[in-house]
DRENMAR-905161 format. One line per field, with one value per residue (C-alpha): z, x, y; residue in three letters. Coordinates in pm, 1 decimal. Each point is the difference from the previous one (the first is absolute). Example, Ala and Ser with C-alpha at 12.3 -4.5 7.8 and 13.67 -1.06 7.14 Angstrom:
# DRENMAR-905161
z: (780.0,-66.0)
x: (1230.0,137.0)
y: (-450.0,344.0)
resn: (ALA,SER)
//
This chain:
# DRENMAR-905161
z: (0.0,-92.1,311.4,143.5,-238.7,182.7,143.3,-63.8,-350.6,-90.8,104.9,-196.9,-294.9,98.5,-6.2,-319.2,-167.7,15.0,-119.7,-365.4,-92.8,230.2,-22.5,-329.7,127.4,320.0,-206.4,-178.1,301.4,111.8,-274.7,-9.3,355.1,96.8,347.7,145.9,275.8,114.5,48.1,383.8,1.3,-254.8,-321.4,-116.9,-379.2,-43.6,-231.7,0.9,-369.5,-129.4,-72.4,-359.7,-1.5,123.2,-256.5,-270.9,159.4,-79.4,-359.9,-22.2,154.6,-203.3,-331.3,129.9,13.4,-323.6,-158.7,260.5,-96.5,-375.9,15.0,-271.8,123.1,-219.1,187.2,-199.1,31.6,93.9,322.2,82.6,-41.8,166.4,324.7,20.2,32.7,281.8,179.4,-16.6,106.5,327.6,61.2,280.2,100.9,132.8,337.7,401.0,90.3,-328.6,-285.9,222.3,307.4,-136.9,-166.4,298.1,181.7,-222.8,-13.5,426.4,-111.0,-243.5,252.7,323.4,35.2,144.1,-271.1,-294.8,-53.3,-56.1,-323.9,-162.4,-297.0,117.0,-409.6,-2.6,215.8,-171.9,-306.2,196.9,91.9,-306.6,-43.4,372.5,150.3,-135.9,-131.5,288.5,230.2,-92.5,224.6,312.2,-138.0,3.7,331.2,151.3,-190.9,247.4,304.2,-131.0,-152.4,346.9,-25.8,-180.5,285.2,-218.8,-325.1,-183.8,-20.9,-186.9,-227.8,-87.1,-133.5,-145.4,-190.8,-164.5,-76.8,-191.9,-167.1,-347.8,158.7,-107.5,174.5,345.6,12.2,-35.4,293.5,213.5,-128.1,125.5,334.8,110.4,-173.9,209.4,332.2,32.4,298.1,-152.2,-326.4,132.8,208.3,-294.1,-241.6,315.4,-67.7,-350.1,-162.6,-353.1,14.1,73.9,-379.0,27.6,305.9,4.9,-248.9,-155.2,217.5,351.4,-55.0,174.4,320.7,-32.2,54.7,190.0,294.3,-42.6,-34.6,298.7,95.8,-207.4,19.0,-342.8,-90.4,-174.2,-230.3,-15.7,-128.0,-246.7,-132.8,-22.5,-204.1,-215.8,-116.5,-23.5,271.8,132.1,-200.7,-107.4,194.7,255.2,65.0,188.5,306.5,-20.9,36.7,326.1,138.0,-18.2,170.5,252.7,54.0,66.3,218.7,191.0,73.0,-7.5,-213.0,-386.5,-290.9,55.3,-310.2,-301.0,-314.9,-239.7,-236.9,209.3,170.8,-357.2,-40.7,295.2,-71.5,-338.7,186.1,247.4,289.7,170.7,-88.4,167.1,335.9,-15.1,-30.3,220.0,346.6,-139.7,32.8,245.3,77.6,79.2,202.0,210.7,138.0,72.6,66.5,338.4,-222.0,-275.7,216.9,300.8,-200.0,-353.9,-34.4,-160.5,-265.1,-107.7,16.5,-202.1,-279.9,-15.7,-70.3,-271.1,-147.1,-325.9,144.3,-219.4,38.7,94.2,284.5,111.9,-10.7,199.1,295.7,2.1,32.8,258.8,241.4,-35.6,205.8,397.8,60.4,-193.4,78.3,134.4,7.4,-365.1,-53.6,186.2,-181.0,-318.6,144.2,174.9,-273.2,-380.8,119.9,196.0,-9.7,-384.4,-251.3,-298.4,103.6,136.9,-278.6,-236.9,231.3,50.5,-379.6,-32.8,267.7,-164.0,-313.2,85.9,271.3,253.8,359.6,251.3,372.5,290.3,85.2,-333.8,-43.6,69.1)
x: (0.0,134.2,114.6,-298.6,-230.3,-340.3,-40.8,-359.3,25.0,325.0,-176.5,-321.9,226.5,165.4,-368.4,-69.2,292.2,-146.4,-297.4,-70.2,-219.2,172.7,387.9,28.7,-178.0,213.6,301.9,-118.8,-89.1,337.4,167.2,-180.4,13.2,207.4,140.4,-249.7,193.0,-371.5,-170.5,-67.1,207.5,192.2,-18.2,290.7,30.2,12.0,282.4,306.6,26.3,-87.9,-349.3,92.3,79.8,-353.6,-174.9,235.8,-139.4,-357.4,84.4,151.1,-324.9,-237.8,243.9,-19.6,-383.9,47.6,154.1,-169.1,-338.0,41.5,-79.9,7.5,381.2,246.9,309.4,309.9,358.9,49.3,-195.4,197.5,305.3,-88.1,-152.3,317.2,188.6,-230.3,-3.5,345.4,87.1,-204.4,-176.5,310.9,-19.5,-381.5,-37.7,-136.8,346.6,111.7,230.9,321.7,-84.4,-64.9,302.2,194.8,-190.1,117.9,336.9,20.9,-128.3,234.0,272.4,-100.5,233.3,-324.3,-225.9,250.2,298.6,333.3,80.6,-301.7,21.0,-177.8,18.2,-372.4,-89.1,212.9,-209.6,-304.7,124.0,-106.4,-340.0,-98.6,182.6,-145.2,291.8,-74.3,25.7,371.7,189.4,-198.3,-20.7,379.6,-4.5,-182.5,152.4,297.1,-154.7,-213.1,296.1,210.1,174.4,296.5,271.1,-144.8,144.0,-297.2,-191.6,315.2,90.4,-392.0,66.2,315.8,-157.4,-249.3,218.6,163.9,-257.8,-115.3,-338.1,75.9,-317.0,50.2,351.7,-121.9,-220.0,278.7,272.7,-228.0,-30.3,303.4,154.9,-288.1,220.7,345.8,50.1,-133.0,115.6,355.9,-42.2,-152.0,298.2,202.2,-104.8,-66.0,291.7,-60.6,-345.9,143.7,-3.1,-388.6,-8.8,236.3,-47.9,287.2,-144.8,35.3,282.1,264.7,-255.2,-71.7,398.7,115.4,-301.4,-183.6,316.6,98.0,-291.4,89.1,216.6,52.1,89.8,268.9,-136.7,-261.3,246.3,126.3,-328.4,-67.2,353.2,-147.1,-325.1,173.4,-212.8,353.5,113.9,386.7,81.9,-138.0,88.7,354.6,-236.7,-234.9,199.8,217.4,-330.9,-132.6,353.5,-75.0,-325.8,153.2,272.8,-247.6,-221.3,308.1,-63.0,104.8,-107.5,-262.8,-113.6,173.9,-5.1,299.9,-204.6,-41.5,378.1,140.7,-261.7,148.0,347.8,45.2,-219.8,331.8,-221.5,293.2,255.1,-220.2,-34.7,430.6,18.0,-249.7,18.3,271.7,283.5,270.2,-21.7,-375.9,77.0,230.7,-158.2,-291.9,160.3,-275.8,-312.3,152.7,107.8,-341.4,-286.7,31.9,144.4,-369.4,63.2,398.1,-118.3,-321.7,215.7,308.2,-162.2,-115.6,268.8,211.6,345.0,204.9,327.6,-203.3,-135.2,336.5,152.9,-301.7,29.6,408.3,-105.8,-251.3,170.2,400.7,-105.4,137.0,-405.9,-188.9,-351.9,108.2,-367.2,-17.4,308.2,-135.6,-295.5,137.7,260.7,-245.9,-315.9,162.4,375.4,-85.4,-345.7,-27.2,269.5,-66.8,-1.4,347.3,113.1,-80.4,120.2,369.7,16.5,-51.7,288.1,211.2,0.5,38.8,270.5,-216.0,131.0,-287.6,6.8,56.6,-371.4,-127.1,191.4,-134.4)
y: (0.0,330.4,243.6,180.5,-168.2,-96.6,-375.3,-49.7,142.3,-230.0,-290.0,52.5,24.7,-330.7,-163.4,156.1,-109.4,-368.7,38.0,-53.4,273.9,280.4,-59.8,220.7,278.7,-1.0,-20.2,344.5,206.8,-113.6,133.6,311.0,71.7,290.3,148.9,268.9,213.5,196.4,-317.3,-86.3,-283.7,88.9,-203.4,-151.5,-196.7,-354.0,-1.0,248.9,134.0,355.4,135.3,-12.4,-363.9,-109.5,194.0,-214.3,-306.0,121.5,59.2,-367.6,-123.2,141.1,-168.8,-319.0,2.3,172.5,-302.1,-286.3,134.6,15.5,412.1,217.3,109.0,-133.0,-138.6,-66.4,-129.8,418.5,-51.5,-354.6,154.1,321.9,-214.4,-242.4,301.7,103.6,-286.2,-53.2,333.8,45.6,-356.7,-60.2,337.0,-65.0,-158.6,101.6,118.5,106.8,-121.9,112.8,-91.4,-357.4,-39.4,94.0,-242.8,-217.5,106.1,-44.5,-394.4,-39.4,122.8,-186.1,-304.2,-178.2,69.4,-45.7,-130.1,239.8,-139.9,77.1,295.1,336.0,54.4,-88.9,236.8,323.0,-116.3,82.4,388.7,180.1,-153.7,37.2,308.4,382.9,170.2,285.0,-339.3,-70.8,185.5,-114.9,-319.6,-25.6,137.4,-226.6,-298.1,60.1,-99.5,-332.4,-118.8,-33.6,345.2,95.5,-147.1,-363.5,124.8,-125.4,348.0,173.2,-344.2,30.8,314.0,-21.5,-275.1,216.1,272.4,-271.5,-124.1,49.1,103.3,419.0,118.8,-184.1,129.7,356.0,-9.5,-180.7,238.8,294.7,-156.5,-21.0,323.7,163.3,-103.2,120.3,-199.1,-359.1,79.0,26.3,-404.9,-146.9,171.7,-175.6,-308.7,-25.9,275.2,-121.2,153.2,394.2,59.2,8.2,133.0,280.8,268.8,242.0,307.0,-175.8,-202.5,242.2,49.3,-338.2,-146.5,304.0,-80.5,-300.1,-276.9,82.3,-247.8,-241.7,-276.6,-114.9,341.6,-99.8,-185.8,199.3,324.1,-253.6,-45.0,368.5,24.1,-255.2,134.1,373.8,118.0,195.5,270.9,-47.3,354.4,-144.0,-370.7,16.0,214.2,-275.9,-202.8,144.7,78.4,-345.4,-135.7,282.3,-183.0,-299.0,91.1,240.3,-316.8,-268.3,-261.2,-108.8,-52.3,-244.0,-201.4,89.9,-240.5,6.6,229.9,231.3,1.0,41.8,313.6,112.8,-30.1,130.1,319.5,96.3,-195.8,-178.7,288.4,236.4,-286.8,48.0,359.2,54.0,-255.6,-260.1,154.1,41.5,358.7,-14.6,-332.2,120.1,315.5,-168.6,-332.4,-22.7,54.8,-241.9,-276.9,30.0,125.8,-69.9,-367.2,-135.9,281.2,-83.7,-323.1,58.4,104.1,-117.6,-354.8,123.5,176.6,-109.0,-194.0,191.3,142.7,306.5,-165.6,-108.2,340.7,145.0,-286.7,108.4,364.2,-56.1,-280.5,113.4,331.3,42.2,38.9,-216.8,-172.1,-307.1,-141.3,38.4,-172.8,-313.6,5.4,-13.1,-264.3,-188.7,-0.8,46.1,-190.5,-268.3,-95.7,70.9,-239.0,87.1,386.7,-22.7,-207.4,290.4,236.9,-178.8,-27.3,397.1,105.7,-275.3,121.9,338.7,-41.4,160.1,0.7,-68.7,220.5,-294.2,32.0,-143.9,-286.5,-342.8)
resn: (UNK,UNK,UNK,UNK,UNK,UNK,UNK,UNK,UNK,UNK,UNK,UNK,UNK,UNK,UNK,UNK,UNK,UNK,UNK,UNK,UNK,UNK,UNK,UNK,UNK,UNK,UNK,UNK,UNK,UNK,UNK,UNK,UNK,UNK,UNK,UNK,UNK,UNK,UNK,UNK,UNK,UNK,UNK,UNK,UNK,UNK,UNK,UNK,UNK,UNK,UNK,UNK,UNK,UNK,UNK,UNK,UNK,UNK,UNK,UNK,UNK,UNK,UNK,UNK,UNK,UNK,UNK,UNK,UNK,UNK,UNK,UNK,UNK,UNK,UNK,UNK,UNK,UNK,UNK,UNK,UNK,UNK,UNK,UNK,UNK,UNK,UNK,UNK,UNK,UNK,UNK,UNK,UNK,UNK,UNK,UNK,UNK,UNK,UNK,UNK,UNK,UNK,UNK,UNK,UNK,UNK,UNK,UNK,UNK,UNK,UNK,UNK,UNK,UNK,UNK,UNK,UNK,UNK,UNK,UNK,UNK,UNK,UNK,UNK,UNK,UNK,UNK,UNK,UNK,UNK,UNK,UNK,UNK,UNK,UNK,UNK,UNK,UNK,UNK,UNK,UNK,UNK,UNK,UNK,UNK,UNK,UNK,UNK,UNK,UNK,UNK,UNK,UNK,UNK,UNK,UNK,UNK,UNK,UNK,UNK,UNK,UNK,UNK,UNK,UNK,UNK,UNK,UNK,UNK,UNK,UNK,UNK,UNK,UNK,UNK,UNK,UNK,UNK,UNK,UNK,UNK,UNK,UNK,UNK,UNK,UNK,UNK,UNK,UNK,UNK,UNK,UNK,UNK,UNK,UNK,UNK,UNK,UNK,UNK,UNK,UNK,UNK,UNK,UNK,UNK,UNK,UNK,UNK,UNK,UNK,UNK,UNK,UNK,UNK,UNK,UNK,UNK,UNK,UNK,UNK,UNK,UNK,UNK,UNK,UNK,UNK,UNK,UNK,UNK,UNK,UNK,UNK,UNK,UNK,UNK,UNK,UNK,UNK,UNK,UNK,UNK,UNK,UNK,UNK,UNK,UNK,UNK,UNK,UNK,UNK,UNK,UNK,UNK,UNK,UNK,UNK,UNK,UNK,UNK,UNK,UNK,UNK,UNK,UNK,UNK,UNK,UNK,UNK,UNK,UNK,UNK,UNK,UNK,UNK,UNK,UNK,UNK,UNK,UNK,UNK,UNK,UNK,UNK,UNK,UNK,UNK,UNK,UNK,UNK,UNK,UNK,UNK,UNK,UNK,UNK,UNK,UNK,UNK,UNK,UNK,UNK,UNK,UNK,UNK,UNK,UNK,UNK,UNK,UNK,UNK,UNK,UNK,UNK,UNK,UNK,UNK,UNK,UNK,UNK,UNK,UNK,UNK,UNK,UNK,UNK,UNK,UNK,UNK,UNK,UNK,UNK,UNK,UNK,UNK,UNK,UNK,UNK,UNK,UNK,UNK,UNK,UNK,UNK,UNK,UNK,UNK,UNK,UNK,UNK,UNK,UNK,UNK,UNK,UNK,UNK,UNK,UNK,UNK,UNK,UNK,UNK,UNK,UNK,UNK,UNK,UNK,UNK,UNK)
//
């Protein structure tokens, strides 16, 4: 029964609905009924849909007597067409709660581990958004999707989304894309967890607001600047700030890179990335004046990067620099020693190999 709808009424319509001569006629005043705020109750509709729907449903009506009555009304394959359309454009939208309430009722089913099982495809269910959510619906609908489906900490609410963006379905991804660009704060988690998406998401005009303020919440940023280098959404003048702003970031908040595929660390590479991480933190002279800030606060961030980093001669010369000073951070040095040297084989097979062949003389505390 429909909130604030009357009890006696609703169940004189159930009676009537199972009786022969009475169900279509109850069907009808259904349809037509509408909400009356100045009635004492007051009234509220059967059905949520627009006033202009149920007069559409009296025109339908009156054709199919047309044509089951043999009336002087022609029907032709114009009026098929035309009423497929019609049905298939608003027949899920029509129910008591309404078509989005219903299909987030049956998104919360679809997501309940009792009711269905995790493996099951959602896909059936995306299919159903167009034809039963109003496109002045979307927004809220989307909204509210977050909650039913377990809440965003669950993942399954952003992959959902991500997963129409990246769909051939042009007019779903609209709506989505509008949703989240309408949210600076989501859009910059969902860009977080899904950075091959910020080409749709990020536009040219917001792009410098967007990495100067909002990656400082993320923590893919990385690979989410390397992204924005790869769709041109950073203008060549002025790519070398992003990037010493996004390293800024990540030192401010102490961590690395995060996850960074190869595509994306040659992007950032061949941009000046890890020449700017040298010149500006990895380097002796910065090292040593803050040599308590390096070695106590920001060991998750050296080591957040220099995992990552090409073992190159480079590399070598940059670990020499760093560790041969009086003051040096000593945790950093027993990180590397300790995660890349000795826990990691291959790593320090490449690495021996480099300072081999470049006669490179290791400081005492990087030697294994």
């Amino acid at each position: 029964m429909p909130a604030g709808f009357d009890a006696v009424k609703w169940k004189k319509m159930q009676v009537n609905l199972a009786k022969d001569k009475e169900w279509e006629e109850e069907v009808n005043n259904a349809i037509r009924k509408k909400a009356n705020a100045k009635a004492a109750p007051p009234e509220v509709p059967v059905l949520a849909m627009n006033d202009s729907l149920r007069l559409d449903f009296d025109y339908w009506r009156n054709r199919r007597n047309d044509s089951a009555h043999y009336k002087e009304y022609r029907i032709n394959d114009s009026h098929v067409l035309s009423f497929y359309s019609f049905l298939t454009q608003y027949l899920l939208k029509i129910s008591v709660e309404g078509g989005k309430a219903t299909l987030l009722k049956e998104f919360k089913d679809a997501c309940d581990v009792t009711k269905t099982s995790p493996k099951k495809s959602l896909q059936p269910l995306i299919d159903k958004i167009l034809v039963m959510v109003s496109p002045e619906e979307m927004d809220d609908f989307f909204a509210e999707l977050d909650g039913v489906m377990g809440y965003r900490f669950t993942g399954r609410y952003e992959n959902t989304l991500a997963s129409i963006i990246k769909s051939g379905n042009e007019k779903l991804k609209e709506y989505v894309i509008k949703f989240v660009r309408g949210d600076k704060r989501f859009k910059a988690e969902f860009i977080n967890d899904h950075p091959d998406i910020v080409g749709y998401i990020v536009d040219k005009p917001e792009s410098r607001e967007f990495w100067m303020k909002y990656l400082a919440r993320c923590r893919n940023r990385v690979a989410i600047l390397a992204r924005m280098l790869m769709v041109g959404l950073i203008d060549l003048d002025e790519k070398d700030e992003a990037v010493r702003k996004v390293l800024e970031h990540s030192f401010n908040n102490n961590d690395g890179m995060g996850t960074v595929s190869e595509d994306e660390q040659l992007i950032l590479n061949s941009n000046g990335f890890f020449d700017a991480l040298k010149e500006e933190y990895f380097n002796g002279d910065y090292t040593s004046k803050n040599v308590v800030l390096c070695g106590r606060e920001k060991y998750d961030f050296f080591y957040g990067y220099i995992a990552h980093m090409p073992v190159n001669k480079e590399l070598a010369d940059m670990l020499v620099d760093i560790f041969s000073r009086p003051d040096y951070p000593y945790v950093w040095s027993n990180i590397f020693k300790e995660h890349l040297l000795e826990a990691n084989a291959a790593y320090k097979a490449k690495f021996d190999k480099v300072v081999s062949e470049n006669g490179i003389t290791l400081p005492s505390c990087l030697k294994v």
